[in-house]
VOKE-372776 format. One line per field, with one value per residue (C-alpha): residue in three letters; x, y, z. Coordinates in Angstrom, 3 decimals. Layout:
BEGIN
res <- c(ALA  ...)
X <- c(X  ...)
Y <- c(Y  ...)
Z <- c(Z  ...)
//
This chain:
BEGIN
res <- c(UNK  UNK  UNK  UNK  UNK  UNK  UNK  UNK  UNK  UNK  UNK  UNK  UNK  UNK  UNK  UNK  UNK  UNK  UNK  UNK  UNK  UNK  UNK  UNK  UNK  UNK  UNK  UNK  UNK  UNK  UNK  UNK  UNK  UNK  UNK  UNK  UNK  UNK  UNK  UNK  UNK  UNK  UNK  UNK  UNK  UNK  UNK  UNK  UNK  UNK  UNK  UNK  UNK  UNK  UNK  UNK  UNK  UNK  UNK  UNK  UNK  UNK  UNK  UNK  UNK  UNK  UNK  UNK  UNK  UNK  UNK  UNK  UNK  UNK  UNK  UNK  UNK  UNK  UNK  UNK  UNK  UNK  UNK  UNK  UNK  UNK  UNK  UNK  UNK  UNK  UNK  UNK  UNK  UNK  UNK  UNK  UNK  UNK  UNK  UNK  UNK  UNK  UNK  UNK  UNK  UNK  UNK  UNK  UNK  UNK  UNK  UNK  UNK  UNK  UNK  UNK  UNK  UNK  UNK  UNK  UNK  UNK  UNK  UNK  UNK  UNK  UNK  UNK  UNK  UNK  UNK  UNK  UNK  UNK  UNK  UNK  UNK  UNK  UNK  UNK  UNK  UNK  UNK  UNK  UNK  UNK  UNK  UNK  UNK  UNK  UNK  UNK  UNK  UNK  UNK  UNK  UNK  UNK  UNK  UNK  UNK  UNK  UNK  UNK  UNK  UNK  UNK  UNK  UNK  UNK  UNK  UNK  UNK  UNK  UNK  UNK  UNK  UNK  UNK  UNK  UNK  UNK  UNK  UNK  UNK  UNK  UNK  UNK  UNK  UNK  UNK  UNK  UNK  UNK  UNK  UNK  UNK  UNK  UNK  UNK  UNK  UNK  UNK  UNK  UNK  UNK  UNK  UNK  UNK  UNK  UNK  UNK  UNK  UNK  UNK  UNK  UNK  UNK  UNK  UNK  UNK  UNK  UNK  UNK  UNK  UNK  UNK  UNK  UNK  UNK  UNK  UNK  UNK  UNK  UNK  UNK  UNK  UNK  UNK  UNK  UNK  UNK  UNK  UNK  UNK  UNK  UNK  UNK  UNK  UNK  UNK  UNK  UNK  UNK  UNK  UNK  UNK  UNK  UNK  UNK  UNK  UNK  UNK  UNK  UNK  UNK  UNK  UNK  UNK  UNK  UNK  UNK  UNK  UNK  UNK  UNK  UNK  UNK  UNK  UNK  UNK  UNK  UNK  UNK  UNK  UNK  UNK  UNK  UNK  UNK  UNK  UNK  UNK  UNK  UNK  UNK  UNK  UNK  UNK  UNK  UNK  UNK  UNK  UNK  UNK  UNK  UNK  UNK  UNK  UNK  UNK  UNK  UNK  UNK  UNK  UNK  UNK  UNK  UNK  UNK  UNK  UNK  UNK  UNK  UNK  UNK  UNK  UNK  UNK  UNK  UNK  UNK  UNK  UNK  UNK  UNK  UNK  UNK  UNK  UNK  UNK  UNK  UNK  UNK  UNK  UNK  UNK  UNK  UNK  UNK  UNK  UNK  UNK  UNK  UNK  UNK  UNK  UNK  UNK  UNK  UNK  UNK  UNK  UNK  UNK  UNK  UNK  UNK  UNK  UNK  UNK  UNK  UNK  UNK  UNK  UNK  UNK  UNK  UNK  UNK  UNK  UNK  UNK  UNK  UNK  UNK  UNK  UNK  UNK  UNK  UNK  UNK  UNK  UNK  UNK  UNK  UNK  UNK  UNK  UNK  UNK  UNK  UNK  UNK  UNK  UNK  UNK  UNK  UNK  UNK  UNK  UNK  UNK  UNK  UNK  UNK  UNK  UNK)
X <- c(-8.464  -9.582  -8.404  -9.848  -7.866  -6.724  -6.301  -4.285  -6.288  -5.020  -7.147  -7.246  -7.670  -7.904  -4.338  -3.141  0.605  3.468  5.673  8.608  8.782  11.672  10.555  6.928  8.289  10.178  7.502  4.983  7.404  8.460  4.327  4.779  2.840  4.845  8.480  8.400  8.367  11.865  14.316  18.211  20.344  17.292  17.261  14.071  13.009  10.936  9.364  9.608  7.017  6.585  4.208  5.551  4.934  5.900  8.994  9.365  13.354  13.195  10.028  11.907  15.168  13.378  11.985  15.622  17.349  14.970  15.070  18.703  18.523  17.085  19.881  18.252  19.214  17.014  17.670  14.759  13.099  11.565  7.359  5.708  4.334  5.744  6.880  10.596  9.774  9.409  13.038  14.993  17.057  14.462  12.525  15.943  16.145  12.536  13.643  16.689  14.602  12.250  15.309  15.241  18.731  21.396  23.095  19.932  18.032  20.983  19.807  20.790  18.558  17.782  16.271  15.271  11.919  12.214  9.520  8.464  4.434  3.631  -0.138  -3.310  -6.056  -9.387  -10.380  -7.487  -5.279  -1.475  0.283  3.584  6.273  9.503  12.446  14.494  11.665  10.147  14.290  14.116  13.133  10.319  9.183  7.777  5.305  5.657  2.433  0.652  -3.356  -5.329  -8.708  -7.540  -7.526  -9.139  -12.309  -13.897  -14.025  -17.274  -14.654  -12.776  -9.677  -7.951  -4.487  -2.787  -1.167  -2.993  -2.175  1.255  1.961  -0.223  1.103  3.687  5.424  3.768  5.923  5.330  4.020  1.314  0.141  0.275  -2.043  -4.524  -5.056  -5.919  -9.130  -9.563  -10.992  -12.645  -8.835  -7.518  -10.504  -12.228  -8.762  -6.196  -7.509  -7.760  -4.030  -2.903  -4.519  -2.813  0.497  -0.078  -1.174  1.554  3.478  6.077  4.951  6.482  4.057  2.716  3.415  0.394  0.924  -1.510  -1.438  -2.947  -4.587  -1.322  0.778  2.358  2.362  -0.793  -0.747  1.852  0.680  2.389  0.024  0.240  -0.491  -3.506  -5.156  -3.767  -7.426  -9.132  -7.257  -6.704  -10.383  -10.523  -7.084  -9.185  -11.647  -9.422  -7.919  -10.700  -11.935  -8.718  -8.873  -7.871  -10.014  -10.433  -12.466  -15.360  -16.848  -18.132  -14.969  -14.231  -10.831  -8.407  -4.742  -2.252  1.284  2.940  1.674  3.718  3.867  5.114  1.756  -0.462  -0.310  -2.588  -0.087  -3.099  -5.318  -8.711  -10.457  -8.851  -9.808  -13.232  -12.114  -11.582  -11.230  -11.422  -13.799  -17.142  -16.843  -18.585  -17.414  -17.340  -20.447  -18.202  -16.039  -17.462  -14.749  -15.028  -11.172  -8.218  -5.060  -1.559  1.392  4.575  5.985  7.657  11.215  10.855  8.358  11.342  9.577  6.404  3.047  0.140  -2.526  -1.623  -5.345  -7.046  -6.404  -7.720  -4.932  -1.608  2.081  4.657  7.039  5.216  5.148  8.326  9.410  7.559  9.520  7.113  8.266  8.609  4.671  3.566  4.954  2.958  -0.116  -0.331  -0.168  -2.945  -5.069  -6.535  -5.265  -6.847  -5.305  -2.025  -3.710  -1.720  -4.302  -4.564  -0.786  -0.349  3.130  2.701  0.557  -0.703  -1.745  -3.435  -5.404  -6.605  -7.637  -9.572  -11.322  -11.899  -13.984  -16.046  -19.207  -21.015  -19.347  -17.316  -13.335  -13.542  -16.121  -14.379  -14.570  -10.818  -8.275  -4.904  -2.868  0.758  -0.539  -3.197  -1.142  -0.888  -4.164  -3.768  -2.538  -4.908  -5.121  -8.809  -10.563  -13.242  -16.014  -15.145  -13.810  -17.595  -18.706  -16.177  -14.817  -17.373  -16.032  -14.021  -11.639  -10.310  -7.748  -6.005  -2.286  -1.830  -4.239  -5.337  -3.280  -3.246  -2.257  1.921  3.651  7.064  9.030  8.286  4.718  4.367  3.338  5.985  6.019  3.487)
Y <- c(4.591  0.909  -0.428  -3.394  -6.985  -7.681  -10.729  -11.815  -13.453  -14.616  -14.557  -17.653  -16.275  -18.219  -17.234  -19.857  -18.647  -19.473  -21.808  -20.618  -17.006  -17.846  -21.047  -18.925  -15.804  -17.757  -20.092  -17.304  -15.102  -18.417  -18.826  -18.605  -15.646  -13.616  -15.499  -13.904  -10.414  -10.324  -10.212  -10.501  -7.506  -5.246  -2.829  -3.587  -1.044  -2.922  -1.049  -0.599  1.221  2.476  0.373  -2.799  -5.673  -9.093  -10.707  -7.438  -7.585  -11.403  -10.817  -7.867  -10.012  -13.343  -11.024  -9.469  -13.023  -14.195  -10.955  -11.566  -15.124  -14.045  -11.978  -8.382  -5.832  -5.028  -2.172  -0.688  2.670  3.639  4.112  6.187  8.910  11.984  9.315  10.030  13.585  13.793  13.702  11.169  10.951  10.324  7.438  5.720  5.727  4.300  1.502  0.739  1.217  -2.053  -4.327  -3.099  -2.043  -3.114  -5.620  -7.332  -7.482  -7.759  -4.360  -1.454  1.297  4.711  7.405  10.714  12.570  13.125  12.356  13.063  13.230  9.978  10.913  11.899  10.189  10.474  13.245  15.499  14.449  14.318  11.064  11.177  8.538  7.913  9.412  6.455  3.926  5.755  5.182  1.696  -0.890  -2.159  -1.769  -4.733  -3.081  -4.793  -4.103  -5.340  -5.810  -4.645  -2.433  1.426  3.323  6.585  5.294  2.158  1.546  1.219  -0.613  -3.026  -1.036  0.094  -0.163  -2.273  -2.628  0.321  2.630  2.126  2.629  5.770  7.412  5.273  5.370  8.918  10.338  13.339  15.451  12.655  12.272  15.876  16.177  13.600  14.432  17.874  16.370  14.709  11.666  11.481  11.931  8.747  6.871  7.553  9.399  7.491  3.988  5.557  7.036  3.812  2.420  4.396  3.485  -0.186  0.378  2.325  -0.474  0.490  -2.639  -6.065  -7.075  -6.766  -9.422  -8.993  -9.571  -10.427  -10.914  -12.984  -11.651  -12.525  -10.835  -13.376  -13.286  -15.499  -14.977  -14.276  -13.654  -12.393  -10.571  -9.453  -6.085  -6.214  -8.918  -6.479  -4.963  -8.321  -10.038  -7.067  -7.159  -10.628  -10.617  -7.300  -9.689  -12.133  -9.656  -8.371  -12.530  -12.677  -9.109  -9.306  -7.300  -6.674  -9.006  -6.443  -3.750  -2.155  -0.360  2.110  2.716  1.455  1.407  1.204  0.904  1.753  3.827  4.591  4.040  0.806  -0.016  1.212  4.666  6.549  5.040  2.899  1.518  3.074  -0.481  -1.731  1.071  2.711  6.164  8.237  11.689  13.111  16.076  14.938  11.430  8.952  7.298  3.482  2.106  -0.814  -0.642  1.672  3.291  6.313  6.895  5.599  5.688  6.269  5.331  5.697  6.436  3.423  4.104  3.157  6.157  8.787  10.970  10.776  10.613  10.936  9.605  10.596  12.699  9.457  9.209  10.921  10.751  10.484  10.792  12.846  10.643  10.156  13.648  14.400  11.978  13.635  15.482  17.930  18.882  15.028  14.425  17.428  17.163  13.840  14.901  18.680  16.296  13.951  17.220  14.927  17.687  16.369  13.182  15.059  17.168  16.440  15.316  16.162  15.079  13.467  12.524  8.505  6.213  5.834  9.478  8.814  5.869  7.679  10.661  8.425  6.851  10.104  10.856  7.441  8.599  6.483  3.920  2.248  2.057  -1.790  -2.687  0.293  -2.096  -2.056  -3.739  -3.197  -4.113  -3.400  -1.901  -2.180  -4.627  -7.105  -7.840  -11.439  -11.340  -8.634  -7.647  -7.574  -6.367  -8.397  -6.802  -7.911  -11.406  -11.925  -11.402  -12.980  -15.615  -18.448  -17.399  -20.522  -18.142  -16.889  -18.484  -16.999  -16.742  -16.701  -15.567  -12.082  -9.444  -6.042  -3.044  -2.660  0.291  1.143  3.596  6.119  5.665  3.576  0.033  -2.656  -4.125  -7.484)
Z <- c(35.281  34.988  31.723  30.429  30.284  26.201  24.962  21.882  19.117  15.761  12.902  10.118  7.068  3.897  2.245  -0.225  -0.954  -3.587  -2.733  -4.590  -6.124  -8.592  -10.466  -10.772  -11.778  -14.439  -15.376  -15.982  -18.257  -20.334  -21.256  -25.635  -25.319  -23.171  -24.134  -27.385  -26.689  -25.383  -27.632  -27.358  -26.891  -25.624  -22.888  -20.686  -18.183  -14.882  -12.791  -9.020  -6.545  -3.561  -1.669  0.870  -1.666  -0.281  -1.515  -4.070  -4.248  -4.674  -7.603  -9.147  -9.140  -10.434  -13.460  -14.128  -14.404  -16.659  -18.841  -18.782  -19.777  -22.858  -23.525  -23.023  -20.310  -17.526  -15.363  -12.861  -12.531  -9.856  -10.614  -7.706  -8.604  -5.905  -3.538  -2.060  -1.989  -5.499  -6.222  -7.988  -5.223  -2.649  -5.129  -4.858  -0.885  -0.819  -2.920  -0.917  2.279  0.127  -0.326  -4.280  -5.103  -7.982  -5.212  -4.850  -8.095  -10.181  -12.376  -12.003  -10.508  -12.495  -10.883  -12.879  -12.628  -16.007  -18.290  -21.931  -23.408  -25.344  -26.037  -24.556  -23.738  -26.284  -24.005  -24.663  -21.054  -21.749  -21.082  -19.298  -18.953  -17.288  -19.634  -19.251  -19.533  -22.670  -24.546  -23.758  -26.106  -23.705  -20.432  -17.956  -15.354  -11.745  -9.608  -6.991  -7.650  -4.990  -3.634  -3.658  -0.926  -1.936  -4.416  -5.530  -9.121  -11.594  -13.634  -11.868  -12.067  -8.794  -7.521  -10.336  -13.469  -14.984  -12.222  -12.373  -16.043  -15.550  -12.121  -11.583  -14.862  -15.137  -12.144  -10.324  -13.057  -14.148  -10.167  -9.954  -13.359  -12.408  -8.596  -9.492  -10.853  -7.620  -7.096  -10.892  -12.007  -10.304  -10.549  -14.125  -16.048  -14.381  -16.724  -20.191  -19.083  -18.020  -21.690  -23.502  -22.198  -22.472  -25.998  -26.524  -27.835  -25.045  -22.989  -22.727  -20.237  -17.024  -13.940  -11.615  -7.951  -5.399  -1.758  0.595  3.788  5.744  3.093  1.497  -2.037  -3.408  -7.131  -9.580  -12.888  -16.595  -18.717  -22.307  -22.487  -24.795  -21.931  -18.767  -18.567  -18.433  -16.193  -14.128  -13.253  -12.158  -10.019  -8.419  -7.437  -6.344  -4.146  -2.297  -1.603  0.281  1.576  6.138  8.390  11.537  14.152  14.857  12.926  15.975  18.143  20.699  20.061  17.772  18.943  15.469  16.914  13.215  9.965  7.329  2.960  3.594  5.293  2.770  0.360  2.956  5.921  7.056  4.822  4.764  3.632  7.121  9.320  7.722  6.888  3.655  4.340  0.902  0.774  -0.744  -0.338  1.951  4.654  4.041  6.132  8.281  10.321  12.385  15.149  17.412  18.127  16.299  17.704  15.350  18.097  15.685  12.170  10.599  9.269  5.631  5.404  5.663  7.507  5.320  7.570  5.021  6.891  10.064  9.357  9.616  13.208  16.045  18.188  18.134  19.938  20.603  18.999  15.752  15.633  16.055  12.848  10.578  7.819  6.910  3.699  2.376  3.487  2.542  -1.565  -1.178  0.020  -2.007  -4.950  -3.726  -2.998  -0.155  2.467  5.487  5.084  6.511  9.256  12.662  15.387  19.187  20.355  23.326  25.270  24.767  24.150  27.716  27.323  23.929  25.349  28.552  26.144  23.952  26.885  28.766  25.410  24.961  26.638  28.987  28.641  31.697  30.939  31.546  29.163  25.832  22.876  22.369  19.509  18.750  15.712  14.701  11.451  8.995  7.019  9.380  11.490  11.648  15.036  17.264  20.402  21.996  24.732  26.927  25.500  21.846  22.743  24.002  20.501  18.341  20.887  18.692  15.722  14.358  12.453  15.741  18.276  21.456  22.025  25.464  28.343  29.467  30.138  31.599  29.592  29.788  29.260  29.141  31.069  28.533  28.460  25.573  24.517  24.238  20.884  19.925)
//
């Protein structure tokens, strides 16, 4: 088969970044109308997620010192809804797997999947929080603002703030409650959940994070809770100005080496790759790709491949990671089923490209529109084939590393890392 040459672009996105995480972190939380709120000799819950947040341990620390310097006593819960298996014991390993442990962050970590009801919403939905963050006497939510994954919001409220003191803080029972609604639940219940926890009186405040299109951590914000709402909107938008995507919308095949939760909470994220899957939902318009690729299973996922359904083909060695029972707690509870269905399985990835371009009709091998990124977090750096370097190659966002290349494989089949 004649494969086509690649070609290693990097991508210049604009991604202002902050220079130094501490002095911010402290900066922010010593504004008079956040300083106040802590008060000596108080036990302060923050919370901790799932997702692959830049600098997180170093963020999560940074807010602990201060807390302490106040003379209150942080300690962190983990917030993720059924992640880990939906086990206390498994939320902890995902944290460690992050870099967020007592050694670290200088708090110590308490797991439980406990929770108690603190309300319902105006329409009659419960409101469930952590056990250990509802018997503290405040709790400072930790989240990183960006576009969800499975909807877009009429309200400017995605993946934030507001989702994680509603399924974060909620646990498995809350994720469990508001996914059985489907997409309504997380994307028209899961904000009046999330307000009544802030409003709760439970909340210190919130310290928004946003990301650059490089991850690297942009913004770092500290919100009072009865502003989260407000300025939760606007970091949104902030967000999605700096949002990365790929070169093209127009591809053949997409090759991602790695998926996994520390990608993105569908294990590649859908705004990268153009793909929902959720039963009754459109399909995003752009980008528009016949055959993605998923080569491998990254470690911190623990054997969690939700979103392994978003590819069309896949390995043998991916495969063989997945612990089914882990991924499958995850995605029951997301009701987005097909989001976990196992693709055609080839041996390698040499296999799973010549599949893919055995099935790209009519078109010649060395012309397939081709890219190929590590994950869907990190497309700054992209491999191309000639047919899309022709079209972007003017772009003046867009530089080579290196000349062409033919397609490498190892002695098992597979690509050698970037």
């Amino acid at each position: 088969m004649a494969l086509p040459k690649m070609i290693k672009i990097r991508q210049h996105f604009h991604a202002p970044a902050v220079e130094n995480i501490e002095a911010t972190v402290a900066a922010e939380i010593r504004k008079p109308e956040i300083a106040w709120r802590i008060q000596p000799g108080q036990r302060i819950a923050i919370t901790a997620g799932s997702r692959g947040i830049a600098n997180i341990s170093r963020i999560i620390a940074a807010v602990a010192a201060e807390i302490k310097s106040y003379g209150a006593h942080p300690f962190i819960v983990p917030a993720m809804g059924s992640h880990g298996g939906a086990t206390a014991e498994g939320q902890i390993e995902v944290l460690e797997s992050l870099g967020v442990t007592e050694e670290k962050c200088g708090a110590p970590v308490i797991s439980s999947m406990d929770v108690v009801e603190i309300g319902q919403t105006q329409s009659g939905t419960a409101v469930y929080m952590d056990r250990h963050a509802s018997e503290a006497d405040g709790v400072v939510l930790v989240a990183r603002i960006k576009l969800h994954t499975d909807f877009k919001s009429p309200v400017g409220i995605e993946s934030g703030l507001t989702k994680m003191a509603a399924i974060g803080l909620g646990k498995h029972k809350q994720a469990l409650l508001l996914h059985s609604y489907g997409v309504p639940g997380i994307r028209d219940i899961m904000p009046e959940v999330g307000k009544v926890v802030i409003e709760s009186g439970r909340i210190v405040f919130g310290l928004g994070i946003v990301e650059n299109a490089v991850e690297q951590t942009s913004i770092l914000e500290a919100i009072e809770p009865d502003r989260i709402n407000e300025r939760e909107q606007a970091l949104l938008l902030a967000s999605a100005a700096m949002y990365p995507k790929l070169p093209t919308d127009e591809l053949d095949i997409l090759i991602v080496d790695e998926i996994g939760k520390n990608h993105s909470g569908t294990g590649m994220d859908t705004n990268i790759i153009g793909r929902m899957r959720i039963q009754g939902e459109a399909e995003p318009v752009s980008p528009r790709i016949k055959y993605v690729i998923a080569g491998d299973l990254s470690e911190e996922s623990h054997g969690n491949a939700l979103g392994i359904g978003l590819a069309d083909l896949t390995t043998t060695r991916l495969v063989d990671k997945i612990d089914r029972k882990i991924m499958n707690e995850n995605v029951i509870t997301s009701t987005f089923l097909s989001r976990a269905s196992v693709p055609i399985t080839l041996d390698n990835d040499r296999a799973a490209l010549t599949a893919a371009l055995r099935a790209n009709w009519n078109v010649p091998e060395e012309r397939a529109r081709i890219a190929r990124i590590v994950s869907t977090l990190h497309v700054e750096h992209v491999y191309v084939s000639e047919s899309v370097y022709e079209e972007i190659q003017a772009s003046p966002n867009i530089e080579t590393e290196g000349g062409w290349e033919e397609f490498r494989f190892d002695e098992d089949g597979n690509l050698p890392s970037f």
